[in-house]
N, C-alpha and C positions, 0 to 999 in steps of 0.2 A: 281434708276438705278441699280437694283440688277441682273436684267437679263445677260445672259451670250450671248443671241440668238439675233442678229439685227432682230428690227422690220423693215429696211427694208436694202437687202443689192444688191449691184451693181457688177456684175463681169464682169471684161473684154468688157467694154459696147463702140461698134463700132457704130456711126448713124451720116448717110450721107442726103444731098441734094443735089442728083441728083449726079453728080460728087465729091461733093464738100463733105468730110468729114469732120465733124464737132467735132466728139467725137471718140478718135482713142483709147479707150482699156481704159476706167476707171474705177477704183474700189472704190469701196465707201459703206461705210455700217453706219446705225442710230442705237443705241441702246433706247429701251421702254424708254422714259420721257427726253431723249438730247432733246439739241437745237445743230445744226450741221451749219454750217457757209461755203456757198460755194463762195468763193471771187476770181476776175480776172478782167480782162480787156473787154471792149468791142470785140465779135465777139471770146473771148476764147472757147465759146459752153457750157456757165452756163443756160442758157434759154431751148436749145437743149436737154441737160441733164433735166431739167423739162418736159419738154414734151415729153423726151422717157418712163420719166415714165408711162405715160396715152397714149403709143403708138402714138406717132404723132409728129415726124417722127417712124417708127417702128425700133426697133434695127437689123441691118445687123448681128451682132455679140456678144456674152455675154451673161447675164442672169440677170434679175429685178426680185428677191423674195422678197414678201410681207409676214411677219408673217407666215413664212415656205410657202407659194405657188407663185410657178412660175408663173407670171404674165407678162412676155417676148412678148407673144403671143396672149395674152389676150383681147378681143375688149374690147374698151375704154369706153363702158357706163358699163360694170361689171367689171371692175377695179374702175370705180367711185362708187360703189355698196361696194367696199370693205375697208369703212373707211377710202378714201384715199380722201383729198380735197386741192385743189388750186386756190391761190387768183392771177390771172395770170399779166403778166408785163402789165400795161397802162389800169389796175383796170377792162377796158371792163363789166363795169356795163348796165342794162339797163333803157336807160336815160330818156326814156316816162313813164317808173315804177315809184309808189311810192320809198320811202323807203320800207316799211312796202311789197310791192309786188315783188323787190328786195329780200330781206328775206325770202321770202314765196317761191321764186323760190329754192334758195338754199335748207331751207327744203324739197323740195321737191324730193332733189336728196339724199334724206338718209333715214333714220329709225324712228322707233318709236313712239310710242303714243301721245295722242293731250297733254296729260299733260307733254310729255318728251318736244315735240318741245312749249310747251309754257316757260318751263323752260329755254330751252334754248335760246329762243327770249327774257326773262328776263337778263342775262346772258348777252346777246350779246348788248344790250340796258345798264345795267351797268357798262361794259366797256368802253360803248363807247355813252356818256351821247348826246354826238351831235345827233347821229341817233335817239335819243329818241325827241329829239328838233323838226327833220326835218320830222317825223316821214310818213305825209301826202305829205310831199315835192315829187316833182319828182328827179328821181337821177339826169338828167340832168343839174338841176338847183344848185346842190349842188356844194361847190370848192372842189379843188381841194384833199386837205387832205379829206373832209367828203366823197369825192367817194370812197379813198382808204379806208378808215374805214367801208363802205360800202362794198368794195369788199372784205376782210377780213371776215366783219360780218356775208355776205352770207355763206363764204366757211366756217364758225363754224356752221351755222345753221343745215348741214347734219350730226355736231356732229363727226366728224373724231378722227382717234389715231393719223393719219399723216398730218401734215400741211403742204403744198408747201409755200412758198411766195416768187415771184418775184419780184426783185427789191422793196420792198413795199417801201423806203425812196424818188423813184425817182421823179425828181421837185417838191417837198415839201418845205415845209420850215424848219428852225431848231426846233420850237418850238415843230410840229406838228410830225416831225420824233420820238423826244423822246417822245411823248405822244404815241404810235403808238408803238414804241419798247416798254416802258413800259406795253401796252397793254402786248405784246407776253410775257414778261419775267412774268407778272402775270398769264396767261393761264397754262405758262410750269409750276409756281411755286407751284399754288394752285388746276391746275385741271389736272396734269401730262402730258399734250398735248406735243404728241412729231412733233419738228418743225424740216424742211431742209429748209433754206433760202438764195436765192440769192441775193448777194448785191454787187454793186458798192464801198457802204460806209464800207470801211471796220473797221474801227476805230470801228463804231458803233455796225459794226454784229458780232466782234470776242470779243468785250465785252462783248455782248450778249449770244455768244454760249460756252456751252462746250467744245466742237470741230469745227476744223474749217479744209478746205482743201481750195488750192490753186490750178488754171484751167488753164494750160496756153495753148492756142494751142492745144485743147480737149485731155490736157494730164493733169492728176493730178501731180505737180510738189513737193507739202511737204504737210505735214497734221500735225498735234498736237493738244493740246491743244489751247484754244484762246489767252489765256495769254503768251503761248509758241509762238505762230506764230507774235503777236504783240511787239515780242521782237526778231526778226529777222531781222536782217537787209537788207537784200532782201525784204520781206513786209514792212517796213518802206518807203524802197527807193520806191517803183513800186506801192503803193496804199496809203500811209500816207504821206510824205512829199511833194510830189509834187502832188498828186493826191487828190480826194474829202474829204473834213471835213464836221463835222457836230459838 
């Protein structure tokens, strides 16, 4: 993380439903190879912030540059063109797919040679030894952890700098979250993949990130370090004591 420039940064980011404003002025920026940690409460507008990236809802106000280009504006299948991939909240795999055609969708939303995407269907099958198991399976049929591992694997397959993931811990089990986290903390550690991750669980995702920011009422309320905000007693009270463990 030598870079001085966000790969991807958020200014003044306004995006409404209908009436209803969701995200009133956020700032937020990723630096090349972080793990960044977006933690709050249900309906604070962590999800909404995911989806303004990829235009959907579009931003009323502010600016989303990717890798110096304004992408504000941007239709949403050539912002997906731009290295930019998301494993979205409730995994939305497709369930009559194999595995293996799962997969093949996602590559198909990226770049590169049959030998890059075989490497990285090797790659995505290493991490994640299930999907190599089920491999013929329909996603349908898979539980609940192998979808998300599934929805995950896709969104690697187009090969991204940028990872989204939405809630990836939710209705999981304990076991299956930390295999899962661990997935992400090996991607960022050995192949520089830089992640923004939404989570519920925050115990889990501010140990996980370099940075972390806090969403309340689609207002960024503190950011810091992960280690800095997990020792805050305001995140203790509001997402650690009384709220989800893992």
């Amino acid at each position: 993380m030598t870079s001085t420039a966000p790969l991807l940064r958020i200014e003044g980011l306004r995006a409404a439903y209908g009436k209803i404003e969701a995200l009133k002025g956020v700032d937020l920026s990723i630096q090349p190879g972080e793990i960044v940690a977006l933690i709050g409460a249900n309906g604070a507008g962590k999800s909404t912030l995911m989806m303004s990236i990829f235009g959907k809802p579009r931003a009323k106000a502010g600016r989303i540059v990717f890798d110096g280009v304004d992408i504000t504006t941007m239709p949403t299948h050539l912002i997906a063109r731009m290295s930019i991939a998301q494993s979205p909240e409730g995994r939305r795999i497709f369930p009559r797919m194999s595995v293996a055609e799962n997969l093949q969708m996602g590559a198909d939303a990226g770049t590169g040679s049959n030998e890059e995407r075989a490497a990285t269907l090797e790659r995505v099958l290493t991490l994640f030894p299930r999907l190599r198991e089920r491999f013929g399976q329909r996603g349908g049929t898979l539980s609940g952890g192998e979808q998300q591992m599934l929805a995950i694997g896709r969104a690697l397959m187009s090969r991204p700098r940028l990872l989204l993931l939405d809630e990836p811990s939710l209705g999981l089990a304990p076991l299956i979250t930390r295999q899962i986290f661990e997935a992400i903390r090996t991607l960022n550690r050995q192949d520089g993949l830089t992640v923004l991750i939404v989570e519920q669980n925050a115990n889990h995702a501010l140990k996980l990130a370099h940075r972390g920011y806090v969403l309340v009422n689609g207002l960024i309320t503190m950011s810091g370090s992960g280690a800095e905000l997990l020792a805050q007693p305001e995140v203790r009270a509001a997402y650690l004591e009384g709220g989800r463990k893992v």
